[in-house]
C-alpha positions in Angstrom: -90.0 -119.7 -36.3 -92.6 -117.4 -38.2 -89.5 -115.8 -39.7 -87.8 -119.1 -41.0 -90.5 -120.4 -42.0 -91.6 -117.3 -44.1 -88.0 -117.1 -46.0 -87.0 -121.1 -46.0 -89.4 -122.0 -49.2 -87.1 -119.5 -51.1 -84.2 -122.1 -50.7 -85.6 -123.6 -53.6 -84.1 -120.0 -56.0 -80.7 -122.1 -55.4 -81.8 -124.5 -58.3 -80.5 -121.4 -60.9 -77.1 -122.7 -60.4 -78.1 -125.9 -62.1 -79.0 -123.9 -65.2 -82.7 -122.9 -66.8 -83.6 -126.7 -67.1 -83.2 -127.5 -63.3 -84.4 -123.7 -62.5 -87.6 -124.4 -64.4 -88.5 -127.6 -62.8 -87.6 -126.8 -58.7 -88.1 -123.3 -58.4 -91.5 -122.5 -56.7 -92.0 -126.3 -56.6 -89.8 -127.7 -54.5 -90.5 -126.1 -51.4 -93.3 -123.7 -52.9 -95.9 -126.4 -52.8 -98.5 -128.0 -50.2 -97.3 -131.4 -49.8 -93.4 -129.8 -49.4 -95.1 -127.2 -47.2 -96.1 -129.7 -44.7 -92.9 -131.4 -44.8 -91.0 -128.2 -44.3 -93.1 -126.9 -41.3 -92.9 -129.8 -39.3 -88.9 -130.0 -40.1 -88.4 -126.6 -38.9 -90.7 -126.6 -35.4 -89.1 -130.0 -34.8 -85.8 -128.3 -35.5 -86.7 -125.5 -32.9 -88.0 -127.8 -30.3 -83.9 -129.8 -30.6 -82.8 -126.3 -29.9 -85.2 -125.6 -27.0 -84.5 -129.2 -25.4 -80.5 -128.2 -25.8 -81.1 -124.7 -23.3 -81.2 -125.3 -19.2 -84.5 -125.8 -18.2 -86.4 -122.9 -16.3 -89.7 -124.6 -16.2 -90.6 -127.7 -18.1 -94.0 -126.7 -18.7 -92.6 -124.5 -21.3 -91.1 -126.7 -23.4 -91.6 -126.1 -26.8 -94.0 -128.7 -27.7 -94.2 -129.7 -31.5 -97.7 -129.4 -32.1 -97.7 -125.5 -31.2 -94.7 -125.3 -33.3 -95.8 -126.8 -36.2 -98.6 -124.4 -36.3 -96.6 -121.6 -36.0 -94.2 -122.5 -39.1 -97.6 -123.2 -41.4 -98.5 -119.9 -40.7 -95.0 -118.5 -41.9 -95.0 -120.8 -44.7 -98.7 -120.1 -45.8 -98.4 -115.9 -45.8 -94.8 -116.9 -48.1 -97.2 -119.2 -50.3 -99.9 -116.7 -50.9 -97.7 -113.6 -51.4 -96.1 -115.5 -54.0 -99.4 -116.6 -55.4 -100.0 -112.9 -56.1 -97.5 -112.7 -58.7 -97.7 -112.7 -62.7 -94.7 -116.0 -62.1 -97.3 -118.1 -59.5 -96.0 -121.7 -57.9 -96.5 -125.0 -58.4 -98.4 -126.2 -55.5 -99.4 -129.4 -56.3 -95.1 -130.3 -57.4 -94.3 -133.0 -57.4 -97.6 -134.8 -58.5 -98.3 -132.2 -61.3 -96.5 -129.6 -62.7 -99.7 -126.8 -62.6 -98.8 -122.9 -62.1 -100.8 -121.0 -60.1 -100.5 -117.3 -60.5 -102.9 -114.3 -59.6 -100.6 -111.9 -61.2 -101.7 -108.9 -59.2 -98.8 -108.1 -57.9 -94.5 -108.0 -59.1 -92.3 -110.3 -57.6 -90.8 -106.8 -55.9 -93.5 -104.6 -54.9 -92.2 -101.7 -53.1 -95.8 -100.5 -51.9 -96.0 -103.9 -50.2 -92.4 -103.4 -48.9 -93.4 -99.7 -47.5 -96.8 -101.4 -45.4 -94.8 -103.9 -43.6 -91.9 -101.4 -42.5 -94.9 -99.5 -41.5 -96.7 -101.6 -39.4 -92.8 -102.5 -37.7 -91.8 -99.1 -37.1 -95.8 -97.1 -36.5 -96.5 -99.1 -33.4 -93.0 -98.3 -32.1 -93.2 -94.5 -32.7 -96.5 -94.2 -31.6 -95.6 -96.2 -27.8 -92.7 -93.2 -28.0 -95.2 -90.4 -28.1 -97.3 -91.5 -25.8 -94.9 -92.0 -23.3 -93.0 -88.7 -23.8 -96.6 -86.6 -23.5 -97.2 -89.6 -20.3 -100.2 -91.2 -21.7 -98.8 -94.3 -21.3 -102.2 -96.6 -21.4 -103.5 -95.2 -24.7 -100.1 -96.4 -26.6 -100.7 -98.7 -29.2 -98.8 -102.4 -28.6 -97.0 -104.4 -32.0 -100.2 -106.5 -31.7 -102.5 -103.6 -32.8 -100.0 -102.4 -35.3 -99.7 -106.2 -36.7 -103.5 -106.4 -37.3 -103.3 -102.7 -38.8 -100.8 -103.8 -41.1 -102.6 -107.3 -42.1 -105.1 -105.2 -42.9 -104.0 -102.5 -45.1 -101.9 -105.7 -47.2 -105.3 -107.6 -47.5 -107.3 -104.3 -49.0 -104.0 -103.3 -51.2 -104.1 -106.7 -52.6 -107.9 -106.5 -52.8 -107.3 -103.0 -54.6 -105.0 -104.2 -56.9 -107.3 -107.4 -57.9 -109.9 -105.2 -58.8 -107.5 -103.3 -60.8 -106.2 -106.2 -62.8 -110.0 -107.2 -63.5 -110.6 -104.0 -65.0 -107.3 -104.2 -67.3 -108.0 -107.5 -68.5 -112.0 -106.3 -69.3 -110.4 -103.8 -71.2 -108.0 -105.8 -73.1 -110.4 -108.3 -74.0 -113.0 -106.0 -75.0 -111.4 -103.9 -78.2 -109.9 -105.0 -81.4 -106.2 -104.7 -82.4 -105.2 -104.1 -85.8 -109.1 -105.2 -87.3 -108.1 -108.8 -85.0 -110.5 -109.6 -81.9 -108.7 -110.6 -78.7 -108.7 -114.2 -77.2 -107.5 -114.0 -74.3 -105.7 -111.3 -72.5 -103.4 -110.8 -69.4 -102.6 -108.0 -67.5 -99.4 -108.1 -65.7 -97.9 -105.5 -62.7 -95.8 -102.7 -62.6 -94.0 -102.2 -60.2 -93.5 -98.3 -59.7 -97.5 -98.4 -59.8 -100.2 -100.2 -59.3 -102.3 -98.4 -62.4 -100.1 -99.3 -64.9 -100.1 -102.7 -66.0 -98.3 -104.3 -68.8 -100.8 -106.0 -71.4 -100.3 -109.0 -73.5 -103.4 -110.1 -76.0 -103.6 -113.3 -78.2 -105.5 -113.0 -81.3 -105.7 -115.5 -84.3 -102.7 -114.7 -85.8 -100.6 -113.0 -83.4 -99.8 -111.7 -79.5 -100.3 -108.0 -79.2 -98.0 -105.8 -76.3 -98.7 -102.9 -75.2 -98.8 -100.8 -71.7 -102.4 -100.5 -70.1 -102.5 -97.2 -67.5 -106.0 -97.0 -65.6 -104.9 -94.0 -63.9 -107.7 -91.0 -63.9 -107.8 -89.4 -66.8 -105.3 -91.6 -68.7 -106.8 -93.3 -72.5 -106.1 -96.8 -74.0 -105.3 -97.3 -77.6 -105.2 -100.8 -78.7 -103.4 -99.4 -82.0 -100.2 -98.6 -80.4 -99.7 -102.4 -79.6 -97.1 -103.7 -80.7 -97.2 -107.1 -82.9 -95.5 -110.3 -82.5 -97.0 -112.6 -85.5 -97.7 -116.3 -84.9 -95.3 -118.8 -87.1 -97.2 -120.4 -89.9 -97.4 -124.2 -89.8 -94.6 -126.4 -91.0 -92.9 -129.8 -90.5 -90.1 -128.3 -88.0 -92.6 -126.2 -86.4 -94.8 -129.2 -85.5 -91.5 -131.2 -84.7 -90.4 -128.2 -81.6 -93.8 -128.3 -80.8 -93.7 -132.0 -80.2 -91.0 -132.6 -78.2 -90.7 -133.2 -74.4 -89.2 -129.9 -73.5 -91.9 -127.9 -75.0 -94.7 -130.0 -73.7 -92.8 -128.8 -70.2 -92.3 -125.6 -71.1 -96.0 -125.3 -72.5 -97.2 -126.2 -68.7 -95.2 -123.0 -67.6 -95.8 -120.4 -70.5 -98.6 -117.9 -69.8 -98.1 -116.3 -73.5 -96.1 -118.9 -75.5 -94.7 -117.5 -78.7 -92.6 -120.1 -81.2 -90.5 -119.5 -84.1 -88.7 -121.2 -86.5 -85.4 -120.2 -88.3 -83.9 -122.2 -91.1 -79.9 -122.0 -91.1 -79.0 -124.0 -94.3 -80.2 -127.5 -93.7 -81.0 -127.7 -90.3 -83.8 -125.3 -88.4 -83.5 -123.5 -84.7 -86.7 -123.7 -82.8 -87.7 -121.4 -80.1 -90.5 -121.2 -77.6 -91.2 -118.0 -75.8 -93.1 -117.0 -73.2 -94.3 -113.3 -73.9 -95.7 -112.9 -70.0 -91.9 -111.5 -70.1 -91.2 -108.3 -71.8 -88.1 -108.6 -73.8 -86.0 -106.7 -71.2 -86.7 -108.5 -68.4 -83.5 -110.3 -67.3 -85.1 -112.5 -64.4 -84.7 -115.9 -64.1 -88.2 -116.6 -64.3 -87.6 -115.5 -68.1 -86.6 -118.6 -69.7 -87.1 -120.1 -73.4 -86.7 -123.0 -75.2 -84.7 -123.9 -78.1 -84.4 -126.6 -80.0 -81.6 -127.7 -83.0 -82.8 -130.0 -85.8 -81.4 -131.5 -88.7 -82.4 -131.6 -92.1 -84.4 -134.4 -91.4 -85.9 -132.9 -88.3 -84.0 -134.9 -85.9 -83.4 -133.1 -82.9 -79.5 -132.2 -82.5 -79.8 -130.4 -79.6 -82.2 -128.8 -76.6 -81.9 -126.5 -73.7 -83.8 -124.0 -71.9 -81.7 -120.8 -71.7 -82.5 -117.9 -69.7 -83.5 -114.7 -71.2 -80.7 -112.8 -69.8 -78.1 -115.3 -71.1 -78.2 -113.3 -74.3 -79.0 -114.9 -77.7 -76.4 -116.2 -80.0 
């Protein structure tokens, strides 16, 4: 039960095939948040206990009772939630009442160092129960229970580690200038082959800065090497994109939004960008607006498109 209920909420990653639009709205909402959380645990214990009442009997008494159950599948489902809270991406807990991301972004969606722990704590406890039995110290071998709590442990101080880590890149972001311009707001986002290096995105007046942030011993930061993605100046189509359903949506999602506006003859292309993303990442989290208008700024056509899609 713990391990269908830890993997079910990820059903939802089947909304791609629908496109970016449908991707956008269901994916870590609609079984990523609290209300579709309790629905989804008490679906799966009361699953389990059809498939216990379907086995011959032993002993009644040990029927699986749905209460128990139930419990058991929040747990699953809650350790899925909060991992998943840990990433730069987030959920939307409160779907379907109100499309809000929540995101600690201390962690990738892939962390390997995460990965490496929990194969740990499965295999350690085993090994260990080996050596003791082969030397015949059989009562000092550690059980899968003290390995379990081991593990728990190491995940909650990496985690912890890696908070404190993405405190101190942010500081840092926030605290120097970038090409004479004074920084916002800044977010640090993971790496994934360490947890020193971060990738850092600032948003000053007139523009979002990128660059890589290391916090490795000995390592320096220069805000000049950043790399500068300028703000659009205002205009009628700009306002028009801006206004629109799609990017009010797409606005509740961005972390970094970045528009533009390109004029093709008559009619304008407007984009919206979220710049959490670095340009090569071909996720399906990475998606971005655009928008077709007219000369008269009458919208022609919208979609979301993702990022990996290419951009014709």
């Amino acid at each position: 039960m713990l391990v269908v209920a830890g993997v079910a909420p990820d059903l939802d990653y089947a909304s791609v095939l629908g496109g970016a639009g449908a991707f956008l709205r269901l994916d870590r909402g609609l079984l990523h948040s609290l209300p579709s959380a309790a629905v989804l645990s008490c679906a799966i214990a009361a699953a389990f206990q059809f498939l216990d009442r379907k086995r011959p009997p032993k002993n009644p008494a040990e029927r699986l009772r749905l209460g128990p159950a139930a419990v058991t599948c929040a747990i699953g489902l809650a350790g899925h939630l909060l991992l998943d809270l840990c990433t730069g991406t987030g959920v939307q807990l409160l779907w379907p009442f109100r499309a809000r991301w929540f995101a600690a972004e201390i962690a990738p969606n892939f962390d390997p160092w995460l990965l490496i722990l929990l194969v740990a704590g499965i295999l350690l406890p085993g090994l260990l129960r080996l050596v003791s039995e082969e030397i015949g110290d059989r009562k000092k071998a550690s059980g899968p229970e003290r390995g379990a709590v081991v593990t728990l442990a190491l995940l909650a101080m990496f985690l912890g580690g890696r908070a404190a880590l993405h405190s101190r890149a942010v500081d840092l972001l926030v605290s120097r200038e970038y090409h004479g311009r004074a920084a916002l707001q800044a977010g640090a986002f993971p790496n994934s082959s360490s947890p020193f290096d971060w990738r850092g995105v600032v948003a000053t007046d007139n523009s979002i800065e990128e660059l890589e942030v290391s916090l490795a011993p000995g390592s320096e930061f220069d805000p000049e090497r950043s790399l500068t993605r300028y703000k659009p100046e205002d205009s009628p189509a700009l306002e028009a994109g801006e206004h629109t359903a799609p990017a009010k949506q797409f606005l509740a999602y961005a972390r970094f939004p970045l528009a533009s506006v390109t004029r093709h003859e008559d009619d304008y292309r407007f984009e919206l960008h979220d710049l959490r993303f670095s340009s090569s990442d071909n996720s399906a989290a990475n998606i971005y607006l655009r928008i077709d208008l007219d000369s008269t700024l009458k919208i022609q056509k919208e979609e979301f498109r993702f990022a990996s899609s290419g951009n014709p």
